[in-house]
Every structure is written in structure tokens, then in C-alpha cells.
C-alpha positions in Angstrom: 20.9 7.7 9.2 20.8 8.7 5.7 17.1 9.0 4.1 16.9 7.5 1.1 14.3 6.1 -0.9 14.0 2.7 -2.6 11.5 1.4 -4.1 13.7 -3.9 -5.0 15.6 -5.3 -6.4 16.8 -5.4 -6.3 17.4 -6.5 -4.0 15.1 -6.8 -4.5 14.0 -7.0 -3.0 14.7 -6.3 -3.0 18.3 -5.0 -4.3 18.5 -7.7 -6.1 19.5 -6.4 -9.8 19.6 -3.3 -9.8 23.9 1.5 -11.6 24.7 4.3 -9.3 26.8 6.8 -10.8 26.0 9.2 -8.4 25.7 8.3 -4.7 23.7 10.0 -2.1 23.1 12.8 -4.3 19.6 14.7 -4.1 17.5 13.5 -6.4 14.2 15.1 -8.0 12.3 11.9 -7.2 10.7 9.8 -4.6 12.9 6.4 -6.0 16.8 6.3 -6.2 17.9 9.1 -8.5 17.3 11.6 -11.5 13.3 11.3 -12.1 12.6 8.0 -11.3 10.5 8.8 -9.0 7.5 11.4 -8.4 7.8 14.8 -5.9 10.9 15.7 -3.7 13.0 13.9 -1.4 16.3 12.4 -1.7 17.4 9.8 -4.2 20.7 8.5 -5.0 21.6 10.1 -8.0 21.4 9.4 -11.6 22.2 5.4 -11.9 19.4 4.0 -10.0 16.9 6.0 -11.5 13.7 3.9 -12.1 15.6 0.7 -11.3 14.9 0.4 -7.6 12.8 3.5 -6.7 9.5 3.8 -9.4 10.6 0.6 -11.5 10.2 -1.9 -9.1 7.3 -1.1 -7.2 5.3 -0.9 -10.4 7.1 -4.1 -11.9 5.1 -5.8 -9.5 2.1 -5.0 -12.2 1.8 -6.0 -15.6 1.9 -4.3 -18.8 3.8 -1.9 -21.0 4.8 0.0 -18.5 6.2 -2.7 -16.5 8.1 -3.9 -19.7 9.5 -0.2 -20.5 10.6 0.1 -16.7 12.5 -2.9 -16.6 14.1 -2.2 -20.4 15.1 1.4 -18.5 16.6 -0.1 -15.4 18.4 -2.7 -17.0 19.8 -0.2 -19.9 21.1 1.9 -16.7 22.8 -0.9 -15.5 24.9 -2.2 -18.7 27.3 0.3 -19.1 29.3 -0.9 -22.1 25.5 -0.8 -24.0 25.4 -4.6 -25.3 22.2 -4.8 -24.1 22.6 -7.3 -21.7 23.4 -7.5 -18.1 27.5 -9.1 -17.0 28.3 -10.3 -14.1 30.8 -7.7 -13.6 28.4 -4.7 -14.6 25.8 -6.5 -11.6 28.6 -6.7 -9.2 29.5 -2.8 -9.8 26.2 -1.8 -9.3 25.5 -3.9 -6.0 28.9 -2.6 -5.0 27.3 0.9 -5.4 24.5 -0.1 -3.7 26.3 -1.6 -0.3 28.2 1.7 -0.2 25.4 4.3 -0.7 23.6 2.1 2.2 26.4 2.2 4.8 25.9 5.6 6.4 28.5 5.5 8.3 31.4 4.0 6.0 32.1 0.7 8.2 31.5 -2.1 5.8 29.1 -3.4 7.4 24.8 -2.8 7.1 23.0 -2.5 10.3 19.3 -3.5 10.2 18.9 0.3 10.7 21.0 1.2 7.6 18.9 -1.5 5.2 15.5 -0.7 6.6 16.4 3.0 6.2 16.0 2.8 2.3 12.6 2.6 1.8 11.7 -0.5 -0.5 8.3 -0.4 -2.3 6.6 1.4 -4.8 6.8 5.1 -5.0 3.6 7.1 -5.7 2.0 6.3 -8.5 -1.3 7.5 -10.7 -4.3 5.9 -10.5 -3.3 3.8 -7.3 -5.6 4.3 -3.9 -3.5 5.4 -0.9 -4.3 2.4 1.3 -3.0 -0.2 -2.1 0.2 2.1 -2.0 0.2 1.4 1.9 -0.2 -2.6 1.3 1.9 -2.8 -1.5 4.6 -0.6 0.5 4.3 -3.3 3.8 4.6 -6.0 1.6 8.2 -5.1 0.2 9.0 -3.6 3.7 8.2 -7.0 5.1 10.3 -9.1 2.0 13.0 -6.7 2.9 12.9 -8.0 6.5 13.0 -11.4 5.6 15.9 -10.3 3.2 18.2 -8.8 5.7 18.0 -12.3 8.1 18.8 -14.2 4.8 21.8 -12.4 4.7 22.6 -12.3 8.5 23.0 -15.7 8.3 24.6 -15.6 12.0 22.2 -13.2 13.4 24.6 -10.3 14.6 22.3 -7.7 13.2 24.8 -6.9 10.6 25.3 -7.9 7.3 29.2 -7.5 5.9 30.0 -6.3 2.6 31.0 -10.2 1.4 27.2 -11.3 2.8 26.0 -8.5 0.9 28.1 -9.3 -2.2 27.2 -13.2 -1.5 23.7 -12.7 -2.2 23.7 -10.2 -4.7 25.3 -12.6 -7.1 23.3 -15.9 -5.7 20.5 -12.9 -7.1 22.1 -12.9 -10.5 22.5 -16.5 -11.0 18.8 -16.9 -10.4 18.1 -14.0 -13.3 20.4 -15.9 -15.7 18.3 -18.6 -16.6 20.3 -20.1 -18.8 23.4 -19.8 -17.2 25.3 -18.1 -19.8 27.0 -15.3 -17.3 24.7 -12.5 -18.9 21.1 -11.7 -18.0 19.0 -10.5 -20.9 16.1 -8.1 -21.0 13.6 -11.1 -20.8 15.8 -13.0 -17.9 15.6 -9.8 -16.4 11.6 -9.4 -16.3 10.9 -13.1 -15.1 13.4 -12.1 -12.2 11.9 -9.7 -11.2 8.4 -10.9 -11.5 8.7 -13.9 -9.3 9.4 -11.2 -6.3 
């Protein structure tokens, strides 16, 4: 089972919007890739950066930092740099996701496989170790919930396509005004009502 770190999304989160350029690459950080997070472990390489691993967790919070996060992990995400989010640059990135999360290559996520990426906050300053614990349970516990949304027959496995499904049901909820693009603002409310 691979050891990865992951702090919504993203889907929300959990996963919910959040790219990978690299997969299943060591990373400096205690979120998914290059510095998003704080101290060692294993990330997923460059694209995830503070999007699901540091961003998240501390999106829950408000302020500028929550604001330059989400500006970050959205920029990491459009990759032809128009500033907003496509439908197509979402889908390549939850496509990224699905595949970095699937140890062993089958198309399909065991409940093992998705609880295996750590959702939550990483560490962060200034934050008691039993809030980091509660905040940590709380995503573990939306990511539970998550999984059996997505599972709708209850196999203990979710397919690529129920992956995929809900990834872009995700992205229709972040484009409020349904014009196929989710803007930095769309992007923030999204990610605040998790």
C-alpha cells in the first residue's frame, strides 16, 4: 500500500478539485508534492503541491493565507495559464489522482487504497496538536463518507468511471455559474462549504 499524504479536495474531500505532474514521487513535504507540505515523507510529486496536502487543511480557516493557497492550487491546476479552471484541465488532474491512488494498477480503489492517502491538514504553525488531531478526524471521517458516496453498490471498490463520476458532479458544484470554467472565487466558495 503506497504511503502517501493528502491533506481534500479535493476530493475533497476531499479530492474534489484538485495537477499531478509527477506521480508517486518523493516529495520534501508532509502534503502531495514539491513543498507543500512541512518535514519528510512521501508526496506525489510537483502538481499537487499545496493543492491537497497543506492547502486544503488550512483552507478550512480564513484569511490571506487561505486565499493565497487556493490562488496556488488552482494556478497548479490550469495548465494553459488562463487563470481559470476547464473541465478538461479538472478531469486530467482527477485522472492523475485515481492513478497515483491505485497501488496496484487495477482501476479500481479499495477502501484501503483511498483511506491510505491521508486527508487533512498537514502540520501547521501555531496549531495545538490535539486541533491538528480533530481537524485530521474530521476530514478522515468526510473521506469515509466520501468513498460510500462513490461505492454506490457497496462492493468496497470504487471504479475509475465512479471516481470520474463524482469528480466532475465536484466541478459542476464549483462552477456556479455554469459556464464550464471555475474561477479563482468559484474555486474558494468550493472549497469552503467542505
Amino acid at each position: 500500500m503506497k504511503n502517501l499524504t493528502f491533506s481534500i479536495a479535493a476530493v475533497a474531500a476531499t479530492l474534489a478539485l484538485a495537477p499531478l505532474s509527477a506521480l508517486a514521487q518523493a516529495g520534501p513535504g508532509g502534503g502531495m508534492g514539491a513543498g507543500a507540505g512541512q518535514g519528510t515523507g512521501t508526496g506525489m510529486g510537483p502538481g499537487m503541491g499545496q493543492g491537497m496536502g497543506q492547502g486544503m487543511g488550512q483552507g478550512m480557516g480564513a484569511g490571506q493565507g487561505m486565499q493565497a493557497r487556493a490562488a496556488d492550487r488552482l494556478a497548479q491546476r490550469d495548465t494553459n495559464h488562463d487563470g481559470v479552471l476547464s473541465a478538461a484541465e479538472h478531469d486530467a488532474w482527477a485522472a492523475d489522482v485515481f492513478a497515483a491512488m491505485d497501488a496496484d494498477g487495477n482501476g479500481k480503489l479499495t477502501r484501503e487504497e483511498y483511506m491510505a492517502v491521508r486527508m487533512g491538514p498537514g502540520p501547521m504553525a501555531g496549531v495545538s496538536a490535539q486541533r491538528m488531531q480533530q481537524m485530521q478526524a474530521r476530514a478522515q471521517a468526510r473521506k469515509t463518507l466520501r468513498f460510500e458516496m462513490m461505492d454506490p453498490n457497496g462492493d468496497g471498490q470504487v471504479t475509475r468511471e465512479q471516481f470520474m463520476r463524482q469528480s466532475r458532479l465536484d466541478f459542476a458544484d464549483a462552477d456556479a455559474n455554469d459556464d464550464g470554467k471555475v474561477t479563482l472565487q468559484e474555486f474558494r466558495a468550493f472549497h469552503r462549504g467542505m
